[in-house]
C-alpha positions as CSV (number, residue, x, y, z in Angstrom):
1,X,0.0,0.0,0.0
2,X,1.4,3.3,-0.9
3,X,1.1,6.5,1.9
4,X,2.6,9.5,2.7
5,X,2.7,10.5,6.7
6,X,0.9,13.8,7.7
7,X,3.0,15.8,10.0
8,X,0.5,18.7,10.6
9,X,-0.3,17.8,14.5
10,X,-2.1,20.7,15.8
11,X,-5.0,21.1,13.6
12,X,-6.2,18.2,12.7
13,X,-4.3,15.8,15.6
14,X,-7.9,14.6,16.3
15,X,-9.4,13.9,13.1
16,X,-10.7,10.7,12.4
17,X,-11.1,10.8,8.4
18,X,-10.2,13.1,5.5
19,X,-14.1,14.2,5.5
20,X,-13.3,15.4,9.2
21,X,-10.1,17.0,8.3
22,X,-11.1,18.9,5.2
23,X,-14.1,20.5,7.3
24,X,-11.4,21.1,10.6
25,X,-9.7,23.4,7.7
26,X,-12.6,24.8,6.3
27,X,-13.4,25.8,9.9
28,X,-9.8,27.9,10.1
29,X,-10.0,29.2,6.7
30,X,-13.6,30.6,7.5
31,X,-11.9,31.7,10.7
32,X,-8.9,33.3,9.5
33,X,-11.2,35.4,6.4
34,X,-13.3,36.8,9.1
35,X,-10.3,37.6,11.2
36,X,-8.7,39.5,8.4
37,X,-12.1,41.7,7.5
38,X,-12.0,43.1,11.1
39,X,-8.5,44.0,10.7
40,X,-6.1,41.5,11.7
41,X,-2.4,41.0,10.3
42,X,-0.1,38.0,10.2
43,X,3.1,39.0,10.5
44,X,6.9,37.5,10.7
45,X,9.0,37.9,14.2
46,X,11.9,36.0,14.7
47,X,10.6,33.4,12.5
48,X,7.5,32.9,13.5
49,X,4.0,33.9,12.5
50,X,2.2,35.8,15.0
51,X,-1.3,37.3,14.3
52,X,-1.6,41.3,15.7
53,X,-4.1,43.7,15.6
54,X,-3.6,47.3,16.0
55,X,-6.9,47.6,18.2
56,X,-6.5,46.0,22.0
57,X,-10.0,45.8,22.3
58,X,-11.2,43.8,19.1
59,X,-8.1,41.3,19.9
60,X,-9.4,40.9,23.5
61,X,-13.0,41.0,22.3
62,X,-11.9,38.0,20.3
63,X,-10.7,36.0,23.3
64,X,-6.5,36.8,22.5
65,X,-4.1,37.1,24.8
66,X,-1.5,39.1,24.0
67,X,1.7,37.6,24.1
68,X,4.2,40.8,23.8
69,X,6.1,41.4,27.1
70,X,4.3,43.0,30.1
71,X,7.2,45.7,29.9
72,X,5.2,46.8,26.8
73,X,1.7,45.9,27.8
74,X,2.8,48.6,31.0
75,X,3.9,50.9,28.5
76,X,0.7,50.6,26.4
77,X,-1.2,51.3,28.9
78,X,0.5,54.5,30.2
79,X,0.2,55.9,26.5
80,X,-3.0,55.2,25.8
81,X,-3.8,57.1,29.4
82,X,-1.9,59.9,28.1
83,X,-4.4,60.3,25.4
84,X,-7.6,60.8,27.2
């Protein structure tokens, strides 16, 4: 019998047929299109992909944490003070 192994594991680790993981990735593309129309980026840092947006509250609204340090959450936060 010929195959190829699959070495995407985070996806689809708990799929149980190719029906199962064609509609996990139709899930994330649906998910990722609607994530771009409100305004999110993907960009590259240090060699990895990391989705931003340039609003804090739509990326918490969506359930995100945000992963930059908490020396620049802090400092975030004291701008965005200076402002109002």
């Amino acid at each position: 019998m010929s195959y190829f192994t699959w070495k995407e594991i985070g996806l689809t680790s708990d799929c149980q047929s190719l029906e199962a993981m064609a509609s996990r990735f139709e899930e994330a593309a649906s998910l990722m299109r609607r994530m771009a129309k409100k305004g999110f980026k993907l960009e590259h840092k240090d060699k990895k992909q990391v989705i931003s947006h340039h609003d804090s509250d739509i990326f918490k609204e969506w359930g995100f944490i945000n992963e930059e340090s908490p020396c620049k959450q802090l400092t975030l936060i004291v701008e965005d003070m200076k402002i109002r």
